[in-house]
Structures are given as C-alpha cells and as structure tokens.
DOBA-668144 format. One record per residue (C-alpha): x, y, z; residue in three letters. Coordinates in Angstrom, 2 decimals. Layout:
BEGIN
ATOM    east   north      up rest
ATOM       X       Y       Z  ALA
...
//
This chain:
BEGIN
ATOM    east   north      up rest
ATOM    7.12  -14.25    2.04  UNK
ATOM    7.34  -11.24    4.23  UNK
ATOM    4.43  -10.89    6.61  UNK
ATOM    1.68   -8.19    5.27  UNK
ATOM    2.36   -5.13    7.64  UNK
ATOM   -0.20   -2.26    8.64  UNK
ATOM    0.50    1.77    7.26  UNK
ATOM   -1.45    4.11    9.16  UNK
ATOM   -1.95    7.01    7.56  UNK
ATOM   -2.22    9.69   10.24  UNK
ATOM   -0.22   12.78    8.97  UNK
ATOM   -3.54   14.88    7.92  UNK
ATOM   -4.72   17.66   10.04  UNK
ATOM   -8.16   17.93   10.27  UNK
ATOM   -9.06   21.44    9.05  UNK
ATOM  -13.01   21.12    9.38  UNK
ATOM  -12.39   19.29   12.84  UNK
ATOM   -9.95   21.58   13.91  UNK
ATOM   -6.91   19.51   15.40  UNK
ATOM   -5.48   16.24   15.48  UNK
ATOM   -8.01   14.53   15.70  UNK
ATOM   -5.58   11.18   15.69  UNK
ATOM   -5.73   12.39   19.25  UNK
ATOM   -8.56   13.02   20.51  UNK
ATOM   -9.75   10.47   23.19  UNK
ATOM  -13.43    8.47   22.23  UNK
ATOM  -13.77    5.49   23.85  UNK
ATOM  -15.42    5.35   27.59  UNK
ATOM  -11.93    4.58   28.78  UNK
ATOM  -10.01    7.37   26.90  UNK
ATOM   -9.38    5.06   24.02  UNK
ATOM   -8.57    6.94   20.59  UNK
ATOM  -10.07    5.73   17.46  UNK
ATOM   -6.88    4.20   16.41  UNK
ATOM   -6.86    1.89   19.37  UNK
ATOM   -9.74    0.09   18.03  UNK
ATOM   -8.13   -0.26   14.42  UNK
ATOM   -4.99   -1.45   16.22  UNK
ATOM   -7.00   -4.15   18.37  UNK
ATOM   -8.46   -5.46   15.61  UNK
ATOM   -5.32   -5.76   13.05  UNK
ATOM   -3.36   -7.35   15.82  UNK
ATOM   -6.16   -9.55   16.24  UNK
ATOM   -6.47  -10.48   12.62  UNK
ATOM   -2.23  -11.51   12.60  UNK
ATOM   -0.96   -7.79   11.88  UNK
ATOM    2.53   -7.96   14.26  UNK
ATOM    3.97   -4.57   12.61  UNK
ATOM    2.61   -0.95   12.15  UNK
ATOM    4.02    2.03   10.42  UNK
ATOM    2.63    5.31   11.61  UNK
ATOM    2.90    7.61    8.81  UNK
ATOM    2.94   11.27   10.66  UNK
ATOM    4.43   14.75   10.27  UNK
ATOM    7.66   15.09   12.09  UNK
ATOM    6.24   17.91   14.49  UNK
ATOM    3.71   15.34   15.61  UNK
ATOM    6.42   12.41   16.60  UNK
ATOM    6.41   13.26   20.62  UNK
ATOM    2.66   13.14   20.77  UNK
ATOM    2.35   10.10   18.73  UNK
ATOM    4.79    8.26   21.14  UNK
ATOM    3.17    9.49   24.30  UNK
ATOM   -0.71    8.93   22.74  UNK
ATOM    0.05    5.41   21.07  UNK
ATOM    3.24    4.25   19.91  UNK
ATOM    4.90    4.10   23.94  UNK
ATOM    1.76    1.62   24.95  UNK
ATOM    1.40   -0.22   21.79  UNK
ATOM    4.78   -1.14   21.86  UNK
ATOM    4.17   -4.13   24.40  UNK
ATOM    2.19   -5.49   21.94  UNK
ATOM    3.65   -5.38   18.60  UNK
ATOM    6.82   -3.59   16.30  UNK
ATOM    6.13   -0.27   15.54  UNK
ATOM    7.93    2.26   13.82  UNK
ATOM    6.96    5.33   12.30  UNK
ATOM    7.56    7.49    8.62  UNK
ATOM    7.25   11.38    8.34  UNK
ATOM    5.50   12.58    5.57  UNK
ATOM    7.42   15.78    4.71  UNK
ATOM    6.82   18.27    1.72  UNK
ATOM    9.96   18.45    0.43  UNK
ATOM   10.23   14.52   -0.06  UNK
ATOM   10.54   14.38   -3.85  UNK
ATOM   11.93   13.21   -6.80  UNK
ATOM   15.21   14.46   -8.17  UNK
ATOM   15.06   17.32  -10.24  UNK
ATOM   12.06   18.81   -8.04  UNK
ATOM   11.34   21.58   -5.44  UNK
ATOM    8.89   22.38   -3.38  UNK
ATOM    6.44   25.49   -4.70  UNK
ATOM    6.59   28.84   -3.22  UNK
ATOM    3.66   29.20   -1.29  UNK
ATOM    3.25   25.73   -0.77  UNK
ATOM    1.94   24.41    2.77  UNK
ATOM    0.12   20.78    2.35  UNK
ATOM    1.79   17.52    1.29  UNK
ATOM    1.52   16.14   -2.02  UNK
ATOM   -1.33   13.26   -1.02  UNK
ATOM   -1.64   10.09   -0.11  UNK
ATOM    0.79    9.02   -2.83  UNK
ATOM    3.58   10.58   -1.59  UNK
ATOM    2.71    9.65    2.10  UNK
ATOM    2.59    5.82    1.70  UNK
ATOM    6.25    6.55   -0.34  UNK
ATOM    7.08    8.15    3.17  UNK
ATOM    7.34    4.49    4.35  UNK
ATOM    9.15    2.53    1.39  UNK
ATOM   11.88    2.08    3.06  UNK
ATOM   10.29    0.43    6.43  UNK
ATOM    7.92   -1.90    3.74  UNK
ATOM    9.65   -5.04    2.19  UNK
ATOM    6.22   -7.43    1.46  UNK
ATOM    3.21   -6.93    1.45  UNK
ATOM    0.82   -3.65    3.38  UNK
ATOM   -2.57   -2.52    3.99  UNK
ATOM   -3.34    0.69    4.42  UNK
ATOM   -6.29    2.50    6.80  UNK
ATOM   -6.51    5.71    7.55  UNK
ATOM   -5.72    7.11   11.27  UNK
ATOM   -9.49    8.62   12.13  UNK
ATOM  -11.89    6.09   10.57  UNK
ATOM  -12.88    2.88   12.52  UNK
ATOM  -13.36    0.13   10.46  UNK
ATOM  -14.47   -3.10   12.49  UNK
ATOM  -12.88   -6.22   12.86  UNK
ATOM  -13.78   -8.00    9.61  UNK
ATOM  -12.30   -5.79    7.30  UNK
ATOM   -8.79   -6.54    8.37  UNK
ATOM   -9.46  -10.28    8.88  UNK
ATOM  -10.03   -9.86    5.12  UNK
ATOM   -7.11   -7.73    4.10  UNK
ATOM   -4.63   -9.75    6.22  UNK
ATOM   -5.47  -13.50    4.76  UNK
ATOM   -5.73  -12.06    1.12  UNK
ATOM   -2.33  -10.52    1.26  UNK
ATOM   -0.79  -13.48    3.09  UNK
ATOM   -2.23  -15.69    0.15  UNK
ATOM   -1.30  -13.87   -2.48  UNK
ATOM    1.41  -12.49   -3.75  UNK
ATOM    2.90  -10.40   -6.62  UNK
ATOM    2.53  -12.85   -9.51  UNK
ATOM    2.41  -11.92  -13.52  UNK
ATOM    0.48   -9.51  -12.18  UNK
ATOM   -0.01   -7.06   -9.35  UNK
ATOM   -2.15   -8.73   -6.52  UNK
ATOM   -4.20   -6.09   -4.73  UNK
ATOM   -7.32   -5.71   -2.63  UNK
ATOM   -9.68   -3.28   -1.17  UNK
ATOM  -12.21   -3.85    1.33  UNK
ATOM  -15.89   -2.85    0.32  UNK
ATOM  -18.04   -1.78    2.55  UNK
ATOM  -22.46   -1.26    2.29  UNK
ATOM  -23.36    2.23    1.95  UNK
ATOM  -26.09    1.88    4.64  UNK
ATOM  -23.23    1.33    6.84  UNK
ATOM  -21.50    4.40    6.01  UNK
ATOM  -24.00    7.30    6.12  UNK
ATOM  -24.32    9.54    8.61  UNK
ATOM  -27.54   11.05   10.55  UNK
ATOM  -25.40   14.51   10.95  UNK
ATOM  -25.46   15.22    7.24  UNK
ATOM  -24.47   14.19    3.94  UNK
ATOM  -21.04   12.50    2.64  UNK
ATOM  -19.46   11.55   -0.62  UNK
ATOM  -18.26    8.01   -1.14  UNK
ATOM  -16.56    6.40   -3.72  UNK
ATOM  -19.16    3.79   -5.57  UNK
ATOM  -18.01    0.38   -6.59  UNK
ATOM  -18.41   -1.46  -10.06  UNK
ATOM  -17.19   -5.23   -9.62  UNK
ATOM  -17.14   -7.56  -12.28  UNK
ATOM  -18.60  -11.06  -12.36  UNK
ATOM  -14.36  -12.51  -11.43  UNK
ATOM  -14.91  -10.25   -8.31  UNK
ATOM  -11.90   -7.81   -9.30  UNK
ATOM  -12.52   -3.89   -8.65  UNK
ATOM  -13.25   -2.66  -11.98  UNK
ATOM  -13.83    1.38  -11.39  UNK
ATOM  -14.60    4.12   -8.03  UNK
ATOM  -16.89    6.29   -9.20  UNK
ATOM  -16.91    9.50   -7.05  UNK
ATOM  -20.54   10.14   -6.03  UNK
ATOM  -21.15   13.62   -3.76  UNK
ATOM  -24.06   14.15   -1.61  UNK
ATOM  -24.85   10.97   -0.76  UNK
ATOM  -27.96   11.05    2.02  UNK
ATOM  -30.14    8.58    3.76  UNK
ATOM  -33.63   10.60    3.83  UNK
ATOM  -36.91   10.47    6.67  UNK
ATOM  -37.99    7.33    4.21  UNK
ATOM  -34.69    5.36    4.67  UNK
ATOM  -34.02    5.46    1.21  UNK
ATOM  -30.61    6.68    0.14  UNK
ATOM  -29.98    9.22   -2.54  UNK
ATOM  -26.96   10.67   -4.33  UNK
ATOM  -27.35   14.59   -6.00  UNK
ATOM  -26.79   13.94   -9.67  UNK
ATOM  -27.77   16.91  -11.56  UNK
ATOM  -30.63   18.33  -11.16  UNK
ATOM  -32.12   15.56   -9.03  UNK
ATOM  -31.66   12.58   -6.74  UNK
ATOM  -30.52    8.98   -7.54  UNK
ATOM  -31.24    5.93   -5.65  UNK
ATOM  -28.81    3.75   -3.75  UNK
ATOM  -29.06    0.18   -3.00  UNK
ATOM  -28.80   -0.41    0.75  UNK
ATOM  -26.13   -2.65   -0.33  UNK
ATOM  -24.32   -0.77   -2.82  UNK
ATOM  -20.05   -1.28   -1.76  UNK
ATOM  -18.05    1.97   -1.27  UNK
ATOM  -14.70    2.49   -0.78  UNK
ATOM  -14.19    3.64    2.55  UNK
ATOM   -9.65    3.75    1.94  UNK
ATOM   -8.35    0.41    3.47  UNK
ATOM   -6.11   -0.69    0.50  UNK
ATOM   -4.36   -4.10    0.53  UNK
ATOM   -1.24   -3.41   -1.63  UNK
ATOM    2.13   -5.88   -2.39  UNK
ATOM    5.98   -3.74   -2.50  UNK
ATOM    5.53   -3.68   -6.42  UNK
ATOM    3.24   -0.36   -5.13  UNK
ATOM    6.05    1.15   -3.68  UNK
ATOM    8.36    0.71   -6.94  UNK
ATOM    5.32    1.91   -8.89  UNK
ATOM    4.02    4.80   -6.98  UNK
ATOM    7.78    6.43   -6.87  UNK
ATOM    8.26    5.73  -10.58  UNK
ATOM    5.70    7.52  -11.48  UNK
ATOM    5.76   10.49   -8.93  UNK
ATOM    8.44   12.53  -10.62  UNK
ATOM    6.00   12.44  -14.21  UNK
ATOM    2.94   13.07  -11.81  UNK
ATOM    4.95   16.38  -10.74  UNK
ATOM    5.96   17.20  -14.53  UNK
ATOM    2.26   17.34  -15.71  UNK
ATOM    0.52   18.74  -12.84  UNK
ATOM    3.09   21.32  -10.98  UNK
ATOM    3.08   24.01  -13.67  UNK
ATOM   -1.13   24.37  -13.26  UNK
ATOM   -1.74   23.98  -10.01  UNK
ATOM    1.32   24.01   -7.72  UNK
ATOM    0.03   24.94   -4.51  UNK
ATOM   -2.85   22.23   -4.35  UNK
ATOM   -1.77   19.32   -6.97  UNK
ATOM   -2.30   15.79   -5.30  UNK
ATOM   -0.64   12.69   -5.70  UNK
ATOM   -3.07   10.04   -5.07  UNK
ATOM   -2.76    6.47   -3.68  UNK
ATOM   -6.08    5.10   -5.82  UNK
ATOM   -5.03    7.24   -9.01  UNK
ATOM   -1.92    4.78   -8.86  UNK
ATOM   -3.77    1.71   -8.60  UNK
ATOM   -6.08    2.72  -10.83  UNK
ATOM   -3.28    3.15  -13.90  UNK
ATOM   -1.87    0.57  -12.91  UNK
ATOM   -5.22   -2.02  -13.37  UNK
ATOM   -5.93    0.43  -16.43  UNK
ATOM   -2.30   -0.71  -18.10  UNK
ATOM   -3.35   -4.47  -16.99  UNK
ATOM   -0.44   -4.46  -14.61  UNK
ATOM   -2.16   -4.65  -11.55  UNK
ATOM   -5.69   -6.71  -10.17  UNK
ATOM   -7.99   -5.50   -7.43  UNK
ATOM  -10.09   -7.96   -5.79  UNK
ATOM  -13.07   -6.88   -3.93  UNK
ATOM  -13.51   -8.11   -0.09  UNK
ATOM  -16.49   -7.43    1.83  UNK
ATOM  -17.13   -6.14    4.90  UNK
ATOM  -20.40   -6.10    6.80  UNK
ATOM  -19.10   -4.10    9.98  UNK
ATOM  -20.60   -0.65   10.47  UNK
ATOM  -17.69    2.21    9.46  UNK
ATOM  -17.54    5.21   11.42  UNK
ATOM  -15.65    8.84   10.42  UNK
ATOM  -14.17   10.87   13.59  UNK
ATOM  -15.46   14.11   12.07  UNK
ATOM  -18.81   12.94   12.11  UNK
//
C-alpha cells in the first residue's frame, strides 16, 4: 500500500486579505503558517507533499517553502489552471477564478497513486489532527467501499474574538461515520460565552463541543477516479447558469459519493485549537 501523502491546497488568493497570504511570515522567527502544518505532518509519518499552486506563484513557492523543505521530505508541486478540463469543454468568456476545490485536488492526480489528505495552505491545524488522518489512511484502504475520513474539530476551538464565521456543523451517527455538513452562517461566541448561530429571525445555541469541519479531508485514489468522472457532468449542468462563478467542490463529491453508498466517512477528533490566517 502506497504511503498516504499530504495535498496542500494553496492556489487561492486571498481577496478579503489582500495577497498571498501562503506567504506572509507569522511565527516569531519568520515562520509561515504552512511551516507549522508541515512540522506537524512530517511528524505524524507524512514523507511527501504536493503543493497545489497557480503557475505564476511557482518561484515564490520554491524560494518561501519548497527550497528549505526539501531537506526534509519529497515535494513536488501541481498548478491549478482554469483551462484544466474535461474534453469537450472551454473555459467561459469572462471567466477569471478556478473551478474549486474539485478541480484543484484533480490538479494533482497524476502525482497521487494511494492514499491523501488534504489541508488547506492558510489554516493551522495542530498536531493531532494529522496524527489522526495519517494512521486512519495507513489502516485503511479502499475496500467494497470508499474509505474516507475527516477530522472534526470543537466549535469553541474555532471561533474567533474579531468577529463572526460560518462553519460547517457535523451530524455523526452512532458507527461514528460522517453522516451530513450542514452549512451554518454567523456563528458567534457572545460577552456570556455562549455560542450562537443566526437562524432566521433569531439565534441558536451551540454546544461548546459541537464538531465542525474545518477542510482536512482524508481521501483514498478512488477520489481522484471519482472526482474527474464526474467533473465533465458537473460542467454540463451548471456552466449554462452560472458560468463565470460555478464551483466544483471537493465535499459535494464526497458527499454523492456516501449519498450513492459508494463511499464512508469516518469522523476523527481533534482537540487542538484551529486558527484562520485572515483572522
């Protein structure tokens, strides 16, 4: 079994931030956020990263990250482009932004042969969460059906004091596989410590210890043959209305995919405070 391998998914520019933010130095000794995320995958057995960038952004990336971490394990990297699509497709006129984070982690599919998590390139996640993704994925693979996971985290440990956020809520079922993501927006922690949602009209509760999905996936290959079989129909249905914003998603996949009882989530748990660059 091919070792589980990391995909960074670093190829956004940060509109509300206002560069790339990848970048930008945090750390008391210049460190980015990625260096943390890379300390602790490498850590937790990760010995291969994909950086998954926009071609424009390859000399920076090697002179930021990839020249240094290159002592320390194999990295390579996969351009996200726009006009990376099916046959039979082309990209809109007018059109400027990638088609998600669908069509980015398809960027790689020819660097992936096993199994992969995926993180994005600006959030830090802690140590335990890829602890968790690596052992699952080196336990488990591809069987009668898709083996997947995604790391959990509390909502107390994802809120911010410099506003509000929207996280994706967690329903798990009593076998511990991810049943649904419910999208929930303006998601606070108010002057009583108590943590609301806007639902409506008014405010809903949150347990403390309610899981969100905070985007580290832990997927096997039978993603990539799924996600780019079902691109090109993606494109068919949702070009025509909306062709300059359309969005191929990576948990829209996975959630088809455990809808058509192909695929299995399970839910790991993290404990680790998450933190968000923007913020």
């Amino acid at each position: 079994m091919e070792r589980p391998v990391l995909l960074v998914l670093a190829a956004g520019m940060g509109s509300r931030y206002g560069g790339t933010k990848q970048l930008d130095p945090v750390g008391p000794g210049g460190q980015l956020i990625i260096d943390y995320s890379i300390y602790d995958a490498r850590r937790a057995g990760f010995e291969k990263v994909v950086f998954i960038i926009r071609k424009e952004h390859a000399a920076a990336f090697h002179a930021a990250i990839g020249d240094r971490l290159g002592r320390l394990m194999e990295v390579a990297y996969a351009f996200q482009s726009l006009d990376d699509l099916p046959a039979g497709f082309a990209v809109p006129a007018g059109r400027t932004k990638p088609f998600g984070t669908g069509q980015a982690v398809l960027s790689a599919r020819r660097l992936v042969r096993g199994p992969f998590a995926v993180i994005n390139a600006d959030d830090y996640y802690g140590p335990e969460a890829f602890r968790e993704v690596y052992n699952y994925l080196s336990a488990h693979p591809d069987g009668e059906k898709y083996q997947y996971c995604m790391v959990g985290y509390q909502v107390k440990n994802t809120v911010t004091a410099s506003g509000s956020v929207s996280r994706g809520v967690c329903e798990v079922g009593p076998d511990g596989m991810l049943q649904s993501v419910t999208e929930r927006t303006q998601i606070v922690q108010g002057p009583d410590g108590v943590i609301r949602y806007a639902d409506g009209g008014g405010w809903v509760a949150l347990a403390p210890d309610t899981l969100v999905s905070m985007g580290i996936w832990g997927l096997g290959a039978s993603f990539m043959q799924e996600a780019e079989a079902r691109f090109a129909p993606f494109l068919a249905a949702n070009l025509p209305g909306s062709p300059l914003k359309c969005e191929y998603f990576l948990p829209t996949v996975v959630s088809d995919l455990i809808t058509e009882g192909k695929a299995q989530v399970r839910m790991l748990r993290s404990r680790d405070k998450w933190y968000g660059v923007t913020y």
